[in-house]
C-alpha positions, -999 to 999 in steps of 0.1 A, spaced: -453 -419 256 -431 -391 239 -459 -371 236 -469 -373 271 -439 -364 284 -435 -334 262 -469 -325 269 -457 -328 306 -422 -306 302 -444 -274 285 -471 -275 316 -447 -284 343 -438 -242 351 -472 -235 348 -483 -263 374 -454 -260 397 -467 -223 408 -500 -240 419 -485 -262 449 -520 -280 452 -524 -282 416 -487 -296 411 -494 -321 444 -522 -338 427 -500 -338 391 -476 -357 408 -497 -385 421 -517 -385 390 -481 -388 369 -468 -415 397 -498 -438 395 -495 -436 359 -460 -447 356 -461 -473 382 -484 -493 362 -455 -497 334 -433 -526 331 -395 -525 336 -381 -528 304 -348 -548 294 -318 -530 291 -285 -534 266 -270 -550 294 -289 -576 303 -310 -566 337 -345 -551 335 -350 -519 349 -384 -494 353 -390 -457 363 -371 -445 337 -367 -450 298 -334 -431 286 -314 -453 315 -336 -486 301 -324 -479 265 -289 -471 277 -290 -432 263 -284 -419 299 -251 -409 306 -237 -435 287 -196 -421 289 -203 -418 326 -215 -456 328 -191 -470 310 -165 -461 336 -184 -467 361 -187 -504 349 -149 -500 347 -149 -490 386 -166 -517 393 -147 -544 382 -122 -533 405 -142 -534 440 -164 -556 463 -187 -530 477 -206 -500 462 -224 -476 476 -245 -454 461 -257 -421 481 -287 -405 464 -295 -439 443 -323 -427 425 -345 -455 412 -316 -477 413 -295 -478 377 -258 -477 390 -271 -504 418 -284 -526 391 -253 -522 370 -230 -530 403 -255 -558 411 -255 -575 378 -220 -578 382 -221 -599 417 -211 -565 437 -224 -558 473 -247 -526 473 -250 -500 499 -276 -478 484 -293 -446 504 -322 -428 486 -351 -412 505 -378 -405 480 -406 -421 481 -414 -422 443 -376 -434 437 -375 -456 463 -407 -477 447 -384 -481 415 -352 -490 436 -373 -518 453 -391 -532 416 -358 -531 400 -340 -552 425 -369 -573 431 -377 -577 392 -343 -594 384 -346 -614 414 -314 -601 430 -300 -606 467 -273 -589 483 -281 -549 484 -291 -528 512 -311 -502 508 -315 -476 534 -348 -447 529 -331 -421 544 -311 -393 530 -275 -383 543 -262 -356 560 -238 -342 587 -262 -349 615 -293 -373 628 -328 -350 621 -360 -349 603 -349 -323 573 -372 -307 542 -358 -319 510 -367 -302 482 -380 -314 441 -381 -354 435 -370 -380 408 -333 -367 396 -337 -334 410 -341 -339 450 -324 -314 472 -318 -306 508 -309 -270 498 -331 -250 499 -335 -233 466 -312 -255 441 -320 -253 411 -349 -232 416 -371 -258 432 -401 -245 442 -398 -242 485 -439 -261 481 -424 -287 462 -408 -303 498 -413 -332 521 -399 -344 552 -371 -369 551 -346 -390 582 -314 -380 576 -283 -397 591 -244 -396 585 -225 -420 570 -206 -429 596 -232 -437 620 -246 -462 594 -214 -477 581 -188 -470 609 -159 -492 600 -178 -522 580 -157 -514 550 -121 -516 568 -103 -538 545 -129 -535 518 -125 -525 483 -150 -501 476 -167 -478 451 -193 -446 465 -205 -426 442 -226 -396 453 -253 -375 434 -271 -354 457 -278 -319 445 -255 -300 461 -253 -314 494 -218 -332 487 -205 -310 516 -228 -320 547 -224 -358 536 -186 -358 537 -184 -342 569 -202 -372 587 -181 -397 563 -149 -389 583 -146 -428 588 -151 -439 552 -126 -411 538 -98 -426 559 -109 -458 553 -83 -486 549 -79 -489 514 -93 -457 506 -128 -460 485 -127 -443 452 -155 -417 446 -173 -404 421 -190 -375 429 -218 -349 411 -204 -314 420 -221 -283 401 -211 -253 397 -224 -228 409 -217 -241 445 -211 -226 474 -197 -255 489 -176 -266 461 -142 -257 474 -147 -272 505 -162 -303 491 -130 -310 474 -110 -303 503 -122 -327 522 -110 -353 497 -77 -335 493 -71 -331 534 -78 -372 534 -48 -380 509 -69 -383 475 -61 -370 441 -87 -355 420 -98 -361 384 -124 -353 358 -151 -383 353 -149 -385 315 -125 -401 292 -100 -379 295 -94 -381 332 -76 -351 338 -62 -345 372 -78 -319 384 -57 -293 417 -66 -276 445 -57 -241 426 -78 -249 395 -106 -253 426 -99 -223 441 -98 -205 404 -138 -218 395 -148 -211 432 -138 -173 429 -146 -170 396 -175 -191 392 -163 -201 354 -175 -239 355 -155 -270 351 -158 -290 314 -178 -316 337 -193 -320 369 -189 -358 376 -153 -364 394 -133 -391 403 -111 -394 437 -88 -418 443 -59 -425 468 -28 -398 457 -1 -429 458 -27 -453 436 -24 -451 399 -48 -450 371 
């Protein structure tokens, strides 16, 4: 299995300028890897689609406070889900899951993992989110999907059609008096989901967030604006949890000097740690 996927790493450039050539890699790759089993993970749940998060090597700082996170809430929703490994973690621990993901190939895993440990209770929407209802290109698959055009240097052939929709329309105000965890991981596109989440950021009690935010990013300060315009306080997602300001934003989005990490944490200014 190592072999193959190394094999797999050293042709992928090569493959990826061949659209038609890359096309019929991917479904080759896919049937091949639906055919495996889900394996059992360190914490308890079986999951498949993906073997670092199986064995627990996949951002294993960043899970464990997530885990923490969720002990804390009812809901979680999870915007770019992937094949499902933070809604398994949140289901395993009796949560409610909100989960939106709207590629095909992920979406397979999100429905075996779910339906493998024989859980109820999540909903699972195929549909990416954005600032408005249309039919958009997204761009790359698995951890890498995009509705950017050009993050990351996904190839512009390497694109298919997705819904999009905001969450607002979806959630309105179903989490008014709910505690609740979202954490979003969507490539870049942080910016057009918050501006149709205008009901969940003033949300009463606030959700905490965790949100993927790379750098470079054109949208970056204005992704964290949003958050700091609603009454949140920012913080790095690692152990250290250092508050991060709006002038340390403004400093890395004119100088485009990263952050230490690119996982943060919002929560409610007057709530403490």
């Amino acid at each position: 299995m190592k072999l193959r996927h190394a094999a797999a790493a050293l042709a992928r450039p090569l493959i990826e300028r061949l659209p038609r050539v890359a096309a019929t890699y991917r479904r080759v790759r896919d049937a091949l890897d639906f055919a495996a089993a889900p394996a059992r993970t360190p914490w308890g749940f079986t999951l498949a689609g993906n073997a670092e998060m199986a064995q627990g090597s996949f951002e294993p700082v960043e899970t464990e406070l997530v885990r923490k996170l969720l002990a804390e809430v009812e809901v979680f929703v999870n915007v770019g889900a992937n094949i499902g490994y933070y809604c398994c973690h949140a289901l395993s621990m009796g949560k409610h899951v909100i989960a939106f993901e709207p590629v095909s190939r992920n979406l397979h895993y999100l429905y075996k993992n779910i339906r493998a440990n024989g859980w109820t209770g999540a909903e699972i929407y195929p549909l990416a989110l954005s600032n408005a209802v249309a039919v958009r290109e997204i761009y790359g698959g698995d951890t890498g999907a995009s509705l950017l055009r050009g993050w990351a240097n996904i190839p512009e052939s390497y694109a298919t059609l997705v819904p999009c929709t905001t969450m607002d329309l979806v959630l309105g105000a179903r989490l008014h008096g709910k505690r609740a965890l979202v954490l979003v991981d969507i490539e870049g596109a942080e910016a057009w989901t918050l501006e149709g989440a205008g009901m969940l950021l003033a949300n009463v009690p606030k959700p905490m967030w965790v949100v993927e935010i790379v750098t470079p990013n054109p949208q970056l300060a204005r992704t964290f604006e949003f958050f700091f315009q609603a009454g949140y306080q920012a913080f790095t997602f690692d152990r250290e949890r250092r508050p991060v300001t709006a002038d340390e934003v403004a400093l890395v989005a004119s100088t485009g000097k990263p952050f230490p990490t690119y996982n943060f944490l919002f929560r409610e200014a007057s709530t403490p740690l």
